[in-house]
C-alpha positions in Angstrom: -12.1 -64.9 61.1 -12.6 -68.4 61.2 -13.4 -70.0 64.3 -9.4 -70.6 65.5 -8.7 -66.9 64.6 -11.3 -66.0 66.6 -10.6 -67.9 69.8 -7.0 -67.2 69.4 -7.5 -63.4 69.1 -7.1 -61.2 71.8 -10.5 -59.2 71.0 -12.8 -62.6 70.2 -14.9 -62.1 67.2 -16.4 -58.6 68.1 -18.0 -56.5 65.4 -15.2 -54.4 64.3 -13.3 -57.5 63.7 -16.4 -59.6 61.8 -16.1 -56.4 59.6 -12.5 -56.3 59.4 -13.2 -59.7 57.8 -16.2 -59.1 55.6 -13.7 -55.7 54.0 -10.5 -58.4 53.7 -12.6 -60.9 52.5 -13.8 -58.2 49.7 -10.3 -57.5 48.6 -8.4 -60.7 48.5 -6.6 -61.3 45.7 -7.2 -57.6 44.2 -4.1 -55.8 42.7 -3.6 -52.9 44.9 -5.8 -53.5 47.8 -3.8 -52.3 50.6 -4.8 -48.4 50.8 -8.3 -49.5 50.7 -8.1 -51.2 53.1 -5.9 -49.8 55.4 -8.2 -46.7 54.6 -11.8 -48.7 55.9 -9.7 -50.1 58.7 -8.5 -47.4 59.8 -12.3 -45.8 59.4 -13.5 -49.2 61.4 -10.9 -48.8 64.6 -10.0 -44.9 64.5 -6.8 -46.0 63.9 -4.4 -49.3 62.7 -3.6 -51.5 65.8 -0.9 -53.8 65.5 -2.8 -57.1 65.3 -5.4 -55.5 62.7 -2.0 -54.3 60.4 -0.7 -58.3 61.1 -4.2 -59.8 60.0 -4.2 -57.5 56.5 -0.4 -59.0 56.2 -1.6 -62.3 56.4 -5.2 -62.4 54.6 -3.4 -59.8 51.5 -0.7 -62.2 51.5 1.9 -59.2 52.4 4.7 -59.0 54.4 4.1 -56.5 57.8 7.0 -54.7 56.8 4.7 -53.6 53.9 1.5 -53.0 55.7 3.3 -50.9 58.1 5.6 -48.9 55.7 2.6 -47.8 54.1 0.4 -46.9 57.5 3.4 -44.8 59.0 4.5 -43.2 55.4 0.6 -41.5 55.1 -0.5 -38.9 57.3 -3.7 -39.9 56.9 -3.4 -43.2 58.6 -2.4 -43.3 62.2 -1.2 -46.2 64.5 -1.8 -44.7 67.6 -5.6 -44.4 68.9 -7.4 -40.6 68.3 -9.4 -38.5 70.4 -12.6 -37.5 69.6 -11.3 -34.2 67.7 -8.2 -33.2 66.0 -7.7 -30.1 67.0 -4.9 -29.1 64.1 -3.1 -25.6 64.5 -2.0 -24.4 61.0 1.9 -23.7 60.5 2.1 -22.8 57.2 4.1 -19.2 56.6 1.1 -16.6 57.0 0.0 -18.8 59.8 3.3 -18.7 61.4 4.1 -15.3 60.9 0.5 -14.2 62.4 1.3 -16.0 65.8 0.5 -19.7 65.0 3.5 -21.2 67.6 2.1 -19.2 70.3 -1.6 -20.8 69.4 0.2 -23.8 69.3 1.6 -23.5 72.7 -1.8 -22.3 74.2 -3.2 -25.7 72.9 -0.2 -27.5 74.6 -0.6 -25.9 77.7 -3.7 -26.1 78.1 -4.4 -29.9 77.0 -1.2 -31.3 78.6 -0.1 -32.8 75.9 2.2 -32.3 72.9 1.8 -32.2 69.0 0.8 -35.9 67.8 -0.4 -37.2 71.1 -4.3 -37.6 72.6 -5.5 -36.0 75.7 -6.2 -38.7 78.2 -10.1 -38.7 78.4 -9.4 -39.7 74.5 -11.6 -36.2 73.8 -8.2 -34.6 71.7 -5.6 -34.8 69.6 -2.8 -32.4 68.7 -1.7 -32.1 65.0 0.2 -29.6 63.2 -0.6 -29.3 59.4 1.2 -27.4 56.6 -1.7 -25.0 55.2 -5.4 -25.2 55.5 -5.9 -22.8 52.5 -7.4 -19.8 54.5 -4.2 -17.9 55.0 -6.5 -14.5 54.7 -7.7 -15.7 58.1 -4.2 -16.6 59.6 -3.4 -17.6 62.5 -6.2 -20.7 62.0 -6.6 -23.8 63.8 -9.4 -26.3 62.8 -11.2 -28.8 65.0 -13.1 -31.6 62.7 -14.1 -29.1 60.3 -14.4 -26.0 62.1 -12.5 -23.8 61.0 -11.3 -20.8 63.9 -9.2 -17.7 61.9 -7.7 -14.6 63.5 -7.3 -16.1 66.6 -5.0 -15.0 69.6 -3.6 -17.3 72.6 -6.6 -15.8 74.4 -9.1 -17.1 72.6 -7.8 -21.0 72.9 -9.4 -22.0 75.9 -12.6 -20.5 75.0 -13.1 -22.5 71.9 -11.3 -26.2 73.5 -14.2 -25.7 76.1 -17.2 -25.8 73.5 -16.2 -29.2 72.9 -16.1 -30.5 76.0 -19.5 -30.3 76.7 
């Protein structure tokens, strides 16, 4: 940022924003830069806050409309902040079939909160997904990159409390 942008901004020149402008400064003026960028944004803040979409408008010469069509059309990107883990309960057919909603209602009961939201201690956040690819082991829920199969209501609790500590 230069040094207006940077007394103007709401977050001063902190790290994560020197490095949001080392990455833009990287990819002006390159054909198709938004994805990247969005992508090591995303990877810099957990997730696209509105003034870091508005300065990639700006310095990639884009409109907002743009930048944010193409953060809220990928599932990858997310504009709301993340907990710690996504905890992600599977709802693809064997999943479903083998008890995934009432998994998924375990989770929601016990974290007080719904699919697509964070719990408040910013420790979890709720996502459904299509398929994980391990429909042998249905109904499956991954945290990170655990993977948990077979699992019953029961067992929710349980495995949530292994990463709380």
């Amino acid at each position: 940022m230069t040094a207006s942008s940077c007394r103007a901004s709401a977050h001063g020149c902190d790290g994560k924003y020197r490095k949001l402008e080392e990455i833009l400064q990287e990819y002006k003026g390159v054909p198709g830069a938004l994805i990247p960028v969005l992508h090591q944004a995303q990877l810099l803040f957990g997730y696209l806050p509105h003034d870091v979409q508005v300065r990639i408008a700006e310095e990639l010469d884009l409109p907002l409309s743009e930048v944010y069509g193409v953060s809220s059309f990928y599932s990858f990107f997310s504009l709301k902040p993340r907990g710690k883990y996504t905890v992600s309960v599977c709802m693809g057919t064997a999943c479903y079939v083998k008890g995934a909603p009432a998994l998924l209602e375990k989770i929601r009961e016990t974290l007080q909160i719904e699919d697509g939201e964070t719990t408040e201690d910013g420790l979890f956040t709720l996502d459904t997904t299509r398929c994980v690819g391990a429909c042998g082991l249905a109904p499956v829920l991954t945290i990170g990159d655990d993977v948990y199969g077979r699992l019953t209501p029961e067992k929710v609790p349980e495995i949530l409390e292994r990463y709380r500590q």
